[in-house]
PDB file of N, CA, C and O in Angstrom:
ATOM      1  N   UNK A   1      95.478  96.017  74.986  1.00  0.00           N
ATOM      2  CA  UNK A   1      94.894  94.988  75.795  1.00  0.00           C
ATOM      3  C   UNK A   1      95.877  94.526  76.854  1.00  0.00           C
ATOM      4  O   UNK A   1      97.007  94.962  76.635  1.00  0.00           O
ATOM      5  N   UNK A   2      95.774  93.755  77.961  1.00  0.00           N
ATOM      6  CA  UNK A   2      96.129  93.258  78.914  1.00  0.00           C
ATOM      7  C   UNK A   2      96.560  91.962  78.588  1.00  0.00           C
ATOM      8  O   UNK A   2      95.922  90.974  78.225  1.00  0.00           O
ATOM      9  N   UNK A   3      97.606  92.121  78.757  1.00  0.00           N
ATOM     10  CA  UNK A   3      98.357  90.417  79.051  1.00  0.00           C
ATOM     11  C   UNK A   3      98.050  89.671  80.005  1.00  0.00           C
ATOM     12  O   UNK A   3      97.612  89.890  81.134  1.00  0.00           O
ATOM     13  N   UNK A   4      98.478  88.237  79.118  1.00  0.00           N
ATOM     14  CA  UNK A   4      97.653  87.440  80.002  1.00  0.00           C
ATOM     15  C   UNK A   4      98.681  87.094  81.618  1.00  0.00           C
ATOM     16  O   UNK A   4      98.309  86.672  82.713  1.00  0.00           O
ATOM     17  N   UNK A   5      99.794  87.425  81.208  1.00  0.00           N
ATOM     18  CA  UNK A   5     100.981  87.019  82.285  1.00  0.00           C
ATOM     19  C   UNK A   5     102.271  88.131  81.762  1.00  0.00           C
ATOM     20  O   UNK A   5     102.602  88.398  80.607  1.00  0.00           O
ATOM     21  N   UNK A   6     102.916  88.718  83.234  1.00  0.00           N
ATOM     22  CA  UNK A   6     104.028  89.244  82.910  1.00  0.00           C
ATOM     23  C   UNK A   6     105.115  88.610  81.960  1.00  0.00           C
ATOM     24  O   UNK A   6     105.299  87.424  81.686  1.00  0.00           O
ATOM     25  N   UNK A   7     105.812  89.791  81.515  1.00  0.00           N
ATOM     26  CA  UNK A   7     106.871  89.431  80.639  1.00  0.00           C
ATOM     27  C   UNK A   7     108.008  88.894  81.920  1.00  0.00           C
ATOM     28  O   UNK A   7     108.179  89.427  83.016  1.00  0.00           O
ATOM     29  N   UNK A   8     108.685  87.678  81.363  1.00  0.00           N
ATOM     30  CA  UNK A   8     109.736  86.659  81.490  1.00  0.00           C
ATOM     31  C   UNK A   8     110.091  87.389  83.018  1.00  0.00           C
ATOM     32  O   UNK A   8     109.911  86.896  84.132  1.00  0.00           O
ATOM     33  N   UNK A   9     110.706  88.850  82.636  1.00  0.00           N
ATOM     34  CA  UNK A   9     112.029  89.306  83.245  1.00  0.00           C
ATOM     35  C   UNK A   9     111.514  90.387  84.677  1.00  0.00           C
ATOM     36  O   UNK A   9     112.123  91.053  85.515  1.00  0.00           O
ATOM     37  N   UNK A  10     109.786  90.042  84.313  1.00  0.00           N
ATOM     38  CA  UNK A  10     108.927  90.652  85.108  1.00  0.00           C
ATOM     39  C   UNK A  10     109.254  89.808  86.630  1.00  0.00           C
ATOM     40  O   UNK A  10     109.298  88.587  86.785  1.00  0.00           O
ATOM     41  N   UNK A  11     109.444  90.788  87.576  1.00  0.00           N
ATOM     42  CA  UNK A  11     109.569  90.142  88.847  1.00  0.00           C
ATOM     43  C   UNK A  11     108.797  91.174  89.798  1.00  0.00           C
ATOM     44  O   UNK A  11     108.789  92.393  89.623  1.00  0.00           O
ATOM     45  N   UNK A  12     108.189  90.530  90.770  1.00  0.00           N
ATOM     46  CA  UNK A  12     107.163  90.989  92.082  1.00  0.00           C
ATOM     47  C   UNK A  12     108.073  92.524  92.565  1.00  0.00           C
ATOM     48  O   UNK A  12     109.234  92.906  92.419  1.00  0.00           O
ATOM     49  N   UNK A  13     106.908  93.063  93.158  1.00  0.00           N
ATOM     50  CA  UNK A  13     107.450  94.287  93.657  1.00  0.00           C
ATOM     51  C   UNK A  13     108.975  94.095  94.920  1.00  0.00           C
ATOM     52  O   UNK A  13     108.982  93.018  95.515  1.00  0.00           O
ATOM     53  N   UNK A  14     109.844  94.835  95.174  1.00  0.00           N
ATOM     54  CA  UNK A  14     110.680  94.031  96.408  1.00  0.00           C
ATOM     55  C   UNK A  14     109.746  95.042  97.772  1.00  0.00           C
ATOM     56  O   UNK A  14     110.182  94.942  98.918  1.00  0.00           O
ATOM     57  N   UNK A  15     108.480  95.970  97.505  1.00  0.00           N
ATOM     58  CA  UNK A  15     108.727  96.099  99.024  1.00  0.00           C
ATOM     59  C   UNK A  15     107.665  94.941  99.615  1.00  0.00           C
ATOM     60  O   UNK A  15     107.136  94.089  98.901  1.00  0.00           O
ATOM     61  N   UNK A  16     107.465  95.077 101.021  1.00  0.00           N
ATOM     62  CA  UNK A  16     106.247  94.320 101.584  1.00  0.00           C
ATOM     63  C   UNK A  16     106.157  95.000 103.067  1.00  0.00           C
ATOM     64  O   UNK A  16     106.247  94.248 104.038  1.00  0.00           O
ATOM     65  N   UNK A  17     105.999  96.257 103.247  1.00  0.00           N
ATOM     66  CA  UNK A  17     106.138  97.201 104.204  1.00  0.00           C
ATOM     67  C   UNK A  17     105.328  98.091 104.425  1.00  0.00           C
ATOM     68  O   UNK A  17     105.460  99.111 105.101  1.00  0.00           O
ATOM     69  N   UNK A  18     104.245  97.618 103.704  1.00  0.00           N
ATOM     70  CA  UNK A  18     103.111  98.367 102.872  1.00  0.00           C
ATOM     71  C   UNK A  18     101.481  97.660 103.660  1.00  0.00           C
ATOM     72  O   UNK A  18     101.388  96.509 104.086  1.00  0.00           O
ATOM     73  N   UNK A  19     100.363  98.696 103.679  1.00  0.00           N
ATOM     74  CA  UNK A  19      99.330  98.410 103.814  1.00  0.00           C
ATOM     75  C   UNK A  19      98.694  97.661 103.202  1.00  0.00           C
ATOM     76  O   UNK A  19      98.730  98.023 102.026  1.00  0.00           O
ATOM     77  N   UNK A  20      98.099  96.780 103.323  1.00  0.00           N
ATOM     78  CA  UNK A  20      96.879  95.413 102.296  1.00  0.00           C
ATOM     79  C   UNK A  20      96.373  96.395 101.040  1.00  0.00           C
ATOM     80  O   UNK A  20      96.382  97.614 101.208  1.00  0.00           O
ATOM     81  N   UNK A  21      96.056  95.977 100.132  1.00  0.00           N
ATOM     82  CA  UNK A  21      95.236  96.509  98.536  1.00  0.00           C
ATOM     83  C   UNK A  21      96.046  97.658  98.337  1.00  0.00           C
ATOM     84  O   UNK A  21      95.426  98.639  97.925  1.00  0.00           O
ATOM     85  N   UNK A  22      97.508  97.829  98.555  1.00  0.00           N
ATOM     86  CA  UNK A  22      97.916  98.633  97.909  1.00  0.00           C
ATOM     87  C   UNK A  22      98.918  98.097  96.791  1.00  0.00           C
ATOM     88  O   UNK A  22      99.836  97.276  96.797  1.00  0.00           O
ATOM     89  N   UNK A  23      98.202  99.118  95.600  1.00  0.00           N
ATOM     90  CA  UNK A  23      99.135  98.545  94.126  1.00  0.00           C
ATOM     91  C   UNK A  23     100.755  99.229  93.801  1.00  0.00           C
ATOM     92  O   UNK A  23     101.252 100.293  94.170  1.00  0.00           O
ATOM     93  N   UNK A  24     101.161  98.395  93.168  1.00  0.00           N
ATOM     94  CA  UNK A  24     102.555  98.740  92.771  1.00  0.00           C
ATOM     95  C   UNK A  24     102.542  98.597  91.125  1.00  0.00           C
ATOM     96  O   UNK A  24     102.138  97.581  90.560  1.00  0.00           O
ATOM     97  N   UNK A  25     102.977  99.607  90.530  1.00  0.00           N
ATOM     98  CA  UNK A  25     103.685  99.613  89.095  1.00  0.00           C
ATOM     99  C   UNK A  25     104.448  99.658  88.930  1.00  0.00           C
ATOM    100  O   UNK A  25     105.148 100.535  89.437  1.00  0.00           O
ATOM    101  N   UNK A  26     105.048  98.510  87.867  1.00  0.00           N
ATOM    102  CA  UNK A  26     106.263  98.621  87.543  1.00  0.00           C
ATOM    103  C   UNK A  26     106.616  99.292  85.928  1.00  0.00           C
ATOM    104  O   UNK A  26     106.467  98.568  84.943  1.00  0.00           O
ATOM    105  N   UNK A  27     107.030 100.543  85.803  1.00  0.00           N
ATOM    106  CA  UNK A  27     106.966 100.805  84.744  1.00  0.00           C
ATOM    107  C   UNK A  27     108.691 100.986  83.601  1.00  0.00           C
ATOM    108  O   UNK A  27     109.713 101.609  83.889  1.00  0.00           O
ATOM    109  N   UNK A  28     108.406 100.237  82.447  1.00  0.00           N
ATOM    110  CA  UNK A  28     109.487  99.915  81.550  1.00  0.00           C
ATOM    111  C   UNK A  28     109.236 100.314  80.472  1.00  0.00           C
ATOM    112  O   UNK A  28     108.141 100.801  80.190  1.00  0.00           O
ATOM    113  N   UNK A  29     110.163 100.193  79.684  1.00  0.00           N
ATOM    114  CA  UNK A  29     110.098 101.100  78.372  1.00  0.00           C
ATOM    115  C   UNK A  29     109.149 100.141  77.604  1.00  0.00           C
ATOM    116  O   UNK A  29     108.473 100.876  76.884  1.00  0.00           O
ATOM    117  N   UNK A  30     108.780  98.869  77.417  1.00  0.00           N
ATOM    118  CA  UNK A  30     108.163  98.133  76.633  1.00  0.00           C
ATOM    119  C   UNK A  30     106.839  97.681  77.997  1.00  0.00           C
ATOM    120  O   UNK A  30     105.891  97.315  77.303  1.00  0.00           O
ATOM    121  N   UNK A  31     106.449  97.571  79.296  1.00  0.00           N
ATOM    122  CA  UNK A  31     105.548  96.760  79.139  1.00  0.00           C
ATOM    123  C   UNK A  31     105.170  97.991  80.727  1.00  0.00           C
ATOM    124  O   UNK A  31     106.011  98.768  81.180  1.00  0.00           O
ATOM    125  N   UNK A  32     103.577  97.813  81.335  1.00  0.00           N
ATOM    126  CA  UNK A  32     103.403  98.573  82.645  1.00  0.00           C
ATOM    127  C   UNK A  32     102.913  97.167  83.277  1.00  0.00           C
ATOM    128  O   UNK A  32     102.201  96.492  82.534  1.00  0.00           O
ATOM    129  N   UNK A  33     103.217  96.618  84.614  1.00  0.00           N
ATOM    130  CA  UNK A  33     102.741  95.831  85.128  1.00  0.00           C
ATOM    131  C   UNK A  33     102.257  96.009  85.698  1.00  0.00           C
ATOM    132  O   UNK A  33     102.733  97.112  85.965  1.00  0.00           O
ATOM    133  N   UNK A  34     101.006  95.827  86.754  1.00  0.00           N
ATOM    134  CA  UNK A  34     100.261  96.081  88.036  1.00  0.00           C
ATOM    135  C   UNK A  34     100.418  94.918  88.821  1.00  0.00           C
ATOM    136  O   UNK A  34     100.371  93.862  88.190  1.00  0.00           O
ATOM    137  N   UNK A  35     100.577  94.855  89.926  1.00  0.00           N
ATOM    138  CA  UNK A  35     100.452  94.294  91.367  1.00  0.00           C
ATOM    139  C   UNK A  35      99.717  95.037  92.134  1.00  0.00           C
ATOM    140  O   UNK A  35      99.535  96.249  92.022  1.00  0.00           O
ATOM    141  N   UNK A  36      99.005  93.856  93.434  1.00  0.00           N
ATOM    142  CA  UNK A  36      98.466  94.234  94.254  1.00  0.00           C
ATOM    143  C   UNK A  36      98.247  93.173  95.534  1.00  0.00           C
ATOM    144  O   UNK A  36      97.718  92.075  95.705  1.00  0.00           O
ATOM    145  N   UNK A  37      98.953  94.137  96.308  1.00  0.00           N
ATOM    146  CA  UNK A  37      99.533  93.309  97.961  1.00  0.00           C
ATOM    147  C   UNK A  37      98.003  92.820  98.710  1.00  0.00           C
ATOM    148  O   UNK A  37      97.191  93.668  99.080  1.00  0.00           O
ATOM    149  N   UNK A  38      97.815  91.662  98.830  1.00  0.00           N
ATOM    150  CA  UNK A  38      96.492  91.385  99.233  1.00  0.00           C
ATOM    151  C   UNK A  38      96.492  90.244  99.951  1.00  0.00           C
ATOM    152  O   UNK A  38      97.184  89.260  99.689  1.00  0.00           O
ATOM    153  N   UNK A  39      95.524  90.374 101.098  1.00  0.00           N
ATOM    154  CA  UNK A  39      95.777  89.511 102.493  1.00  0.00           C
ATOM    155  C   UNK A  39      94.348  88.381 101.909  1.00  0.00           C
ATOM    156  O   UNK A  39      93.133  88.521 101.764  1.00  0.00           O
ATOM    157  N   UNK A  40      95.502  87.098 101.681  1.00  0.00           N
ATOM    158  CA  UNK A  40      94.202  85.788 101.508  1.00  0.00           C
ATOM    159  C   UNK A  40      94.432  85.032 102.091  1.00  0.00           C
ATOM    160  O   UNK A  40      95.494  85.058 102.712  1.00  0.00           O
ATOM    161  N   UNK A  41      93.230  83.567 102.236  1.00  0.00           N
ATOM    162  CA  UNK A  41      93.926  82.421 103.274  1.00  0.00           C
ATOM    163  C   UNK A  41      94.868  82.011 102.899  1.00  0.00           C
ATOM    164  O   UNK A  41      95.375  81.262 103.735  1.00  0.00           O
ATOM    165  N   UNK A  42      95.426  82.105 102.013  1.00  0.00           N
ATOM    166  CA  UNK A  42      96.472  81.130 101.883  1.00  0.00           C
ATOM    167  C   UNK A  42      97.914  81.906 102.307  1.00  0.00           C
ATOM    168  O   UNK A  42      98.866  81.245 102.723  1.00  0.00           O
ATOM    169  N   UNK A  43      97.973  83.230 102.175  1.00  0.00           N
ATOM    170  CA  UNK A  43      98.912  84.020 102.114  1.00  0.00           C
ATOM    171  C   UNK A  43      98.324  85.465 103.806  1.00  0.00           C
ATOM    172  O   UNK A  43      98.651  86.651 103.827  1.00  0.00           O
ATOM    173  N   UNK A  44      97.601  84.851 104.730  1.00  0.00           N
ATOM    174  CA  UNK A  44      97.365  86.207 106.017  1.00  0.00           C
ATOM    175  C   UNK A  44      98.248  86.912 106.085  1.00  0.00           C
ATOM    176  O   UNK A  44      97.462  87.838 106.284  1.00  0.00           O
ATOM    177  N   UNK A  45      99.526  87.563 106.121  1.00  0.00           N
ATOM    178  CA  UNK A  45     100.222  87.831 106.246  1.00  0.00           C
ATOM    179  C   UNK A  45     100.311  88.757 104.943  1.00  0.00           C
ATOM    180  O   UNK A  45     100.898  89.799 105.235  1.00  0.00           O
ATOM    181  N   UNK A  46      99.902  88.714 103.541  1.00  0.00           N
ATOM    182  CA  UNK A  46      99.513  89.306 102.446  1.00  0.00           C
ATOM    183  C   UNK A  46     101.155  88.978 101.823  1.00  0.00           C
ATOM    184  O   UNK A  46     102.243  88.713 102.334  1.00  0.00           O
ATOM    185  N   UNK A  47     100.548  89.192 100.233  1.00  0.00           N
ATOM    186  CA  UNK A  47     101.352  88.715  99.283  1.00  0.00           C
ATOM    187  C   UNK A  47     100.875  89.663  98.132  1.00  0.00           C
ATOM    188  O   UNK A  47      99.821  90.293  98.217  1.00  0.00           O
ATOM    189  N   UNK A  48     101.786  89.733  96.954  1.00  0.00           N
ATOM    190  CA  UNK A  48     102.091  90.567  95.618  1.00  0.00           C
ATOM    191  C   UNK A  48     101.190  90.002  95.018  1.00  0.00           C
ATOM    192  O   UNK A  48     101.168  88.851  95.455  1.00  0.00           O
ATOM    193  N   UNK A  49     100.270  90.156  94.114  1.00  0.00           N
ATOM    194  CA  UNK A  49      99.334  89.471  93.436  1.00  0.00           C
ATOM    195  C   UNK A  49      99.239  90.341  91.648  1.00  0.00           C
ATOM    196  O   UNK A  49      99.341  91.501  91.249  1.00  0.00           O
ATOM    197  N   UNK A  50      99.091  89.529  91.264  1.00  0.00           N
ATOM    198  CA  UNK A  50      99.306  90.356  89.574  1.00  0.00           C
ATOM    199  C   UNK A  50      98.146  90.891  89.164  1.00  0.00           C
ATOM    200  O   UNK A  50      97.206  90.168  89.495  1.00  0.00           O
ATOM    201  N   UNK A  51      97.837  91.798  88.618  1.00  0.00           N
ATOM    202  CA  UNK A  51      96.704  92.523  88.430  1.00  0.00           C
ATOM    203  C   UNK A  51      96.759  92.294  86.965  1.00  0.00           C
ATOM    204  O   UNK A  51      96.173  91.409  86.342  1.00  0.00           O
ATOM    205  N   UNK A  52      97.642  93.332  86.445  1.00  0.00           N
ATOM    206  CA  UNK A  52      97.569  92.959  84.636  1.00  0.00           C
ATOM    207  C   UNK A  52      98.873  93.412  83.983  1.00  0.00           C
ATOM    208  O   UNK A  52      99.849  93.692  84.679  1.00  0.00           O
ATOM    209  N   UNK A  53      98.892  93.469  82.962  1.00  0.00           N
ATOM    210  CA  UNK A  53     100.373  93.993  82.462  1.00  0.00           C
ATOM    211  C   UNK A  53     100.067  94.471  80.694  1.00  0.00           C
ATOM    212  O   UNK A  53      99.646  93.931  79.672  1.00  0.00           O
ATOM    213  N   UNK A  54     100.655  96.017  81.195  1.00  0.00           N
ATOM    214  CA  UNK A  54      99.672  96.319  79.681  1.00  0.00           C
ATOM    215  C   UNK A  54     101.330  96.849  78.947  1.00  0.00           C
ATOM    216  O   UNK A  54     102.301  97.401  79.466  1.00  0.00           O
ATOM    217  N   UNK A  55     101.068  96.389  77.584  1.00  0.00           N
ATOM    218  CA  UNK A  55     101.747  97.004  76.376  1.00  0.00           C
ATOM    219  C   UNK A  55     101.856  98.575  76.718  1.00  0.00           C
ATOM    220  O   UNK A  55     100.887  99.218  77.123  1.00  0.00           O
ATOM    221  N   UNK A  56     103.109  99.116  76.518  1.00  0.00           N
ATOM    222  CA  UNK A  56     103.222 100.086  76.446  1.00  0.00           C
ATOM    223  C   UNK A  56     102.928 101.055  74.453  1.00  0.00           C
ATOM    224  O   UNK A  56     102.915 102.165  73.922  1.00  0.00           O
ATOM    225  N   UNK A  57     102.775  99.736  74.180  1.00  0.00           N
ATOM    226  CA  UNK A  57     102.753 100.430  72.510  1.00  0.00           C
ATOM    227  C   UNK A  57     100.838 100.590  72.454  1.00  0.00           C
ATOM    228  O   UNK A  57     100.283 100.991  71.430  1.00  0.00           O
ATOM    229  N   UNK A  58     100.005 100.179  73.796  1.00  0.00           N
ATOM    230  CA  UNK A  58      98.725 100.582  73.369  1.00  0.00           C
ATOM    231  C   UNK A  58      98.536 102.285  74.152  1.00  0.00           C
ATOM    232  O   UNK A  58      97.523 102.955  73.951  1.00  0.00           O
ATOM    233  N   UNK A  59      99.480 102.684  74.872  1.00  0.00           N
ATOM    234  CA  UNK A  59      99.132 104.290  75.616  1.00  0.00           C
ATOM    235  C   UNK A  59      98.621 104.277  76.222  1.00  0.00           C
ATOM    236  O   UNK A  59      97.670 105.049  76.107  1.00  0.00           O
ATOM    237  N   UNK A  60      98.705 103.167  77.852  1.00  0.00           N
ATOM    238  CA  UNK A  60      98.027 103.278  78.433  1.00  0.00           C
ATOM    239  C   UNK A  60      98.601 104.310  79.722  1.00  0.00           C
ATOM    240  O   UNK A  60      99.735 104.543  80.139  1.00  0.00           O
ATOM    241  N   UNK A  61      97.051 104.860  80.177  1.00  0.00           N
ATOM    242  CA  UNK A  61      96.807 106.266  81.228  1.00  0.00           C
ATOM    243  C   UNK A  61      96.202 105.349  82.459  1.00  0.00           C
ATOM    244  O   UNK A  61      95.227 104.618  82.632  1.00  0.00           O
ATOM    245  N   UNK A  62      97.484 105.866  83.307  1.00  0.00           N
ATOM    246  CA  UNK A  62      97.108 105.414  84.716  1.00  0.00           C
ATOM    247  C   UNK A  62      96.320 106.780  85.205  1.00  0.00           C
ATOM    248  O   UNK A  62      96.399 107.870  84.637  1.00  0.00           O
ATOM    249  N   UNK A  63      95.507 106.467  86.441  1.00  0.00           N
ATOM    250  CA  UNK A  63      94.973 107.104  87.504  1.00  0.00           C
ATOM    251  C   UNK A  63      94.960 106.714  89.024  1.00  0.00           C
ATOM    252  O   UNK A  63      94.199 105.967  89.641  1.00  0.00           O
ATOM    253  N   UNK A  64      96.227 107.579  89.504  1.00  0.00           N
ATOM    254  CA  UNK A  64      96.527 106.927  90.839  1.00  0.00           C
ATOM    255  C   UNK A  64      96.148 108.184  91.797  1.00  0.00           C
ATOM    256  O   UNK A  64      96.012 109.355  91.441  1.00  0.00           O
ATOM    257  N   UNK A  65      96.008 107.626  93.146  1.00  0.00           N
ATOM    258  CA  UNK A  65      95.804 107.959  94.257  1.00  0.00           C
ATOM    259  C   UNK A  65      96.764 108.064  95.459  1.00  0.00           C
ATOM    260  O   UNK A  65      96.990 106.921  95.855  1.00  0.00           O
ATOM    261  N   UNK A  66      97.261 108.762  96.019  1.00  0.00           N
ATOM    262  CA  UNK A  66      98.584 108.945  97.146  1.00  0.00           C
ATOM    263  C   UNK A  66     100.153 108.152  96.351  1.00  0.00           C
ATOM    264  O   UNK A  66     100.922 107.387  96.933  1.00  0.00           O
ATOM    265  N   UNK A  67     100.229 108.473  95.386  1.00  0.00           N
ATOM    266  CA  UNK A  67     101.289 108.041  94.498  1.00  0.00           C
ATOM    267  C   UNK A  67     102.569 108.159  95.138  1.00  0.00           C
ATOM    268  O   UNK A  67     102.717 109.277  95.633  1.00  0.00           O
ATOM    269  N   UNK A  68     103.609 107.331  95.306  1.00  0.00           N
ATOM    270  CA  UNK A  68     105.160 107.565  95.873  1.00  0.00           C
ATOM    271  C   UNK A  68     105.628 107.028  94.601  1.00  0.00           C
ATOM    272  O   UNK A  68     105.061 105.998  94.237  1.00  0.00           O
ATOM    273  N   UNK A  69     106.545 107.505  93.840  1.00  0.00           N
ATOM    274  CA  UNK A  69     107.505 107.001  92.555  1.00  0.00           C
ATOM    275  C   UNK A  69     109.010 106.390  93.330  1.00  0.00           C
ATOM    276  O   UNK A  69     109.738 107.264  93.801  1.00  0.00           O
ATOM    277  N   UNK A  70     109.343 105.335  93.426  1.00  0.00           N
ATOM    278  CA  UNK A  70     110.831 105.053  93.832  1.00  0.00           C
ATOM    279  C   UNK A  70     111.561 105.580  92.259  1.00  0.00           C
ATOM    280  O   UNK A  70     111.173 105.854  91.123  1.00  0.00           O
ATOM    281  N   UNK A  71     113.335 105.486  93.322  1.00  0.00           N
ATOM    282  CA  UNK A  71     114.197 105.904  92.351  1.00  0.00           C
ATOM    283  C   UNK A  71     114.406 104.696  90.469  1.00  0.00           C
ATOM    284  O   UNK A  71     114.298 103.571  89.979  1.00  0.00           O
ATOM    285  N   UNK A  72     114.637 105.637  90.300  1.00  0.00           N
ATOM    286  CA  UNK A  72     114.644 104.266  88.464  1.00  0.00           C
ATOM    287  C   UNK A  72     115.589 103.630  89.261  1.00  0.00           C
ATOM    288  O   UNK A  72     116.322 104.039  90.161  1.00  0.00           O
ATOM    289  N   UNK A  73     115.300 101.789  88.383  1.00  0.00           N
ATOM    290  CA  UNK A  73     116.407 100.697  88.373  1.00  0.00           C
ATOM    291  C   UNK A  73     116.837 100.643  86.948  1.00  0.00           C
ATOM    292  O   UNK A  73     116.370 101.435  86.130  1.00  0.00           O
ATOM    293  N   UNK A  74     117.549  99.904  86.684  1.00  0.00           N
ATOM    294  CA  UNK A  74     118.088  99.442  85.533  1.00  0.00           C
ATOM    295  C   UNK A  74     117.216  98.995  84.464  1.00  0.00           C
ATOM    296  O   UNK A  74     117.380  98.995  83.244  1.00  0.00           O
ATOM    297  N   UNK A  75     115.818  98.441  85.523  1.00  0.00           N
ATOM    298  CA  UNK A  75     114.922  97.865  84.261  1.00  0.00           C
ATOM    299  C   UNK A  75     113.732  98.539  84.781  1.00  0.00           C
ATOM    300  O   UNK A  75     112.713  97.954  85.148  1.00  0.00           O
ATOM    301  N   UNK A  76     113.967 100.123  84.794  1.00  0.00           N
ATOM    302  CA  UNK A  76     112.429 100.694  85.077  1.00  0.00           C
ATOM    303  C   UNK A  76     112.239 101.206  86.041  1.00  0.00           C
ATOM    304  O   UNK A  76     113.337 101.322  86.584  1.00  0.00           O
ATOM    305  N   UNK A  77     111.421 101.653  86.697  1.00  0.00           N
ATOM    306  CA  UNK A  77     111.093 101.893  88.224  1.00  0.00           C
ATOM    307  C   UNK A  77     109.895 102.077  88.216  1.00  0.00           C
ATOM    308  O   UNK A  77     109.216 102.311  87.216  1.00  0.00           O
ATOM    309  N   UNK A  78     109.285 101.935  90.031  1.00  0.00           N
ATOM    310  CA  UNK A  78     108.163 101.343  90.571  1.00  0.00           C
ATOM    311  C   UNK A  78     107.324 102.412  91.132  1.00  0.00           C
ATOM    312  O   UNK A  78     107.917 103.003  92.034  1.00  0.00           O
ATOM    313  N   UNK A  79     106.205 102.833  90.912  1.00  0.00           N
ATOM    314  CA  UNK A  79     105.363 103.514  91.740  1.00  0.00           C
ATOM    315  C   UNK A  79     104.395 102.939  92.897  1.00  0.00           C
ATOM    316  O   UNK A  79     103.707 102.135  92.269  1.00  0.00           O
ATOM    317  N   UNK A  80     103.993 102.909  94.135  1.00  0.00           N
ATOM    318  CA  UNK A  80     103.559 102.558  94.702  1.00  0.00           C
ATOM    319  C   UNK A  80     101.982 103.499  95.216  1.00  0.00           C
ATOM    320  O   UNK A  80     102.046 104.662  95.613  1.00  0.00           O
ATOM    321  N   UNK A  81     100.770 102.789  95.112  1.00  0.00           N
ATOM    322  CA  UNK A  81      99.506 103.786  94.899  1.00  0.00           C
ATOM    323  C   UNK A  81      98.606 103.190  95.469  1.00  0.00           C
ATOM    324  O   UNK A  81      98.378 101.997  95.268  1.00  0.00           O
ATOM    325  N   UNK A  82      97.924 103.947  96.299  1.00  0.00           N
ATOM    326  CA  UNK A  82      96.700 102.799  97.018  1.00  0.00           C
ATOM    327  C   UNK A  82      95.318 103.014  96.345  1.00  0.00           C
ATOM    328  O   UNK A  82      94.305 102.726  96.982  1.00  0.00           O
ATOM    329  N   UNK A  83      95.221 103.580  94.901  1.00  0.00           N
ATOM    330  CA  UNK A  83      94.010 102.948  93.901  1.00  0.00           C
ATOM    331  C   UNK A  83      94.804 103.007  92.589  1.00  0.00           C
ATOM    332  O   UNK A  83      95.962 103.317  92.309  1.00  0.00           O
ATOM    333  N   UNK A  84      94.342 102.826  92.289  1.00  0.00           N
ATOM    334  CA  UNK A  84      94.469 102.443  90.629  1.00  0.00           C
ATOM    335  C   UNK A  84      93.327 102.139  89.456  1.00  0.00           C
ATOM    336  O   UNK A  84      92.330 101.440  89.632  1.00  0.00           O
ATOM    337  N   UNK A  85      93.685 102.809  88.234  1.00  0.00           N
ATOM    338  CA  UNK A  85      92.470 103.056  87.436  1.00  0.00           C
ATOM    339  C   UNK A  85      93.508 103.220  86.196  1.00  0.00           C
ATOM    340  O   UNK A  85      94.512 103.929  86.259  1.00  0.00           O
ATOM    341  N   UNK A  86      93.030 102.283  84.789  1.00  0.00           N
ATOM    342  CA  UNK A  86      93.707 102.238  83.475  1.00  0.00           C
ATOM    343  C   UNK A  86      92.422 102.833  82.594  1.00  0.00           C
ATOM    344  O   UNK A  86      91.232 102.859  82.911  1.00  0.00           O
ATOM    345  N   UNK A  87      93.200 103.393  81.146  1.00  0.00           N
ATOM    346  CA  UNK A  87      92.522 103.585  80.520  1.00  0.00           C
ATOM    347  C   UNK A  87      93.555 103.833  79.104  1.00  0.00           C
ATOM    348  O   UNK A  87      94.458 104.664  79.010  1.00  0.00           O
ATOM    349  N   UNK A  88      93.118 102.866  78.093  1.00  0.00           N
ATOM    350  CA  UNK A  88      94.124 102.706  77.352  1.00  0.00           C
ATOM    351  C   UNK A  88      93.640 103.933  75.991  1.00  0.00           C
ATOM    352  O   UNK A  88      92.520 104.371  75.726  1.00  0.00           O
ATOM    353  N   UNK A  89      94.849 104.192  75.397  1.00  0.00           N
ATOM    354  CA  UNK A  89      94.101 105.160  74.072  1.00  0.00           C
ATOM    355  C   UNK A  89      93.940 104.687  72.958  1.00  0.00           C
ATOM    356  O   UNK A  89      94.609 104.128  72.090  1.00  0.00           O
ATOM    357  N   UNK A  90      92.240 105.230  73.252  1.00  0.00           N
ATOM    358  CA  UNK A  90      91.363 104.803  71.487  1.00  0.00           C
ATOM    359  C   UNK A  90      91.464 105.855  71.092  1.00  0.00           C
ATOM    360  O   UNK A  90      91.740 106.924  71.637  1.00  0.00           O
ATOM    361  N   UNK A  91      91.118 105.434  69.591  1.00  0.00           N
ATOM    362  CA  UNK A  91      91.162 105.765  68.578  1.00  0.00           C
ATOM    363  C   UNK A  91      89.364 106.324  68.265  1.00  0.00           C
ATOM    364  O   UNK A  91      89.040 106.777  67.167  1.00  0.00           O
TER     365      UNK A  91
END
C-alpha cells in the first residue's frame, strides 16, 4: 500500500529544469517515492508535488515512459519519467 507521507529523510526532487507533469522517483533500498512537477495557482511557475510513496517490502512494478535514471546518491537515486504507472505484487 501507499503511504500516507514520505519517510522523514524523504526530500523533493533537486531538478526543476523539467517540463510540467513530469514524474520523478526516488528510489531506496527501503521506500519508492513519486513526485510530480505540476503548474498550479498557487505555484505558475510549477512545483514538486508528492504523488505516493510505496514500501519497497510490497514489490512494487513501475511502468515508465521516456525514462532518464540519474547517477546513485548516497541515499538512492532518481529516475525522471513523463508517465508513470504502479502495480504492486499480489499474491
Amino acid at each position: 500500500m501507499a503511504a500516507e507521507s514520505p519517510p522523514s529523510e524523504s526530500v523533493s526532487p533537486p531538478r526543476t529544469d523539467i517540463q510540467h507533469e513530469t514524474f520523478a522517483i526516488h528510489v531506496t533500498d527501503e521506500y519508492v517515492t513519486v513526485w510530480q512537477y505540476l503548474i498550479t495557482m498557487a505555484a505558475p511557475d510549477g512545483e514538486w508535488q508528492l504523488v505516493e510513496t510505496l514500501d519497497q517490502d510490497n514489490a512494487p512494478r513501475l511502468s515508465l515512459d521516456y525514462a532518464t535514471v540519474h547517477a546513485p546518491e548516497d541515499d538512492g537515486y532518481w529516475i525522471y519519467s513523463k508517465s508513470y504507472d504502479c502495480a504492486m505484487d499480489c499474491e
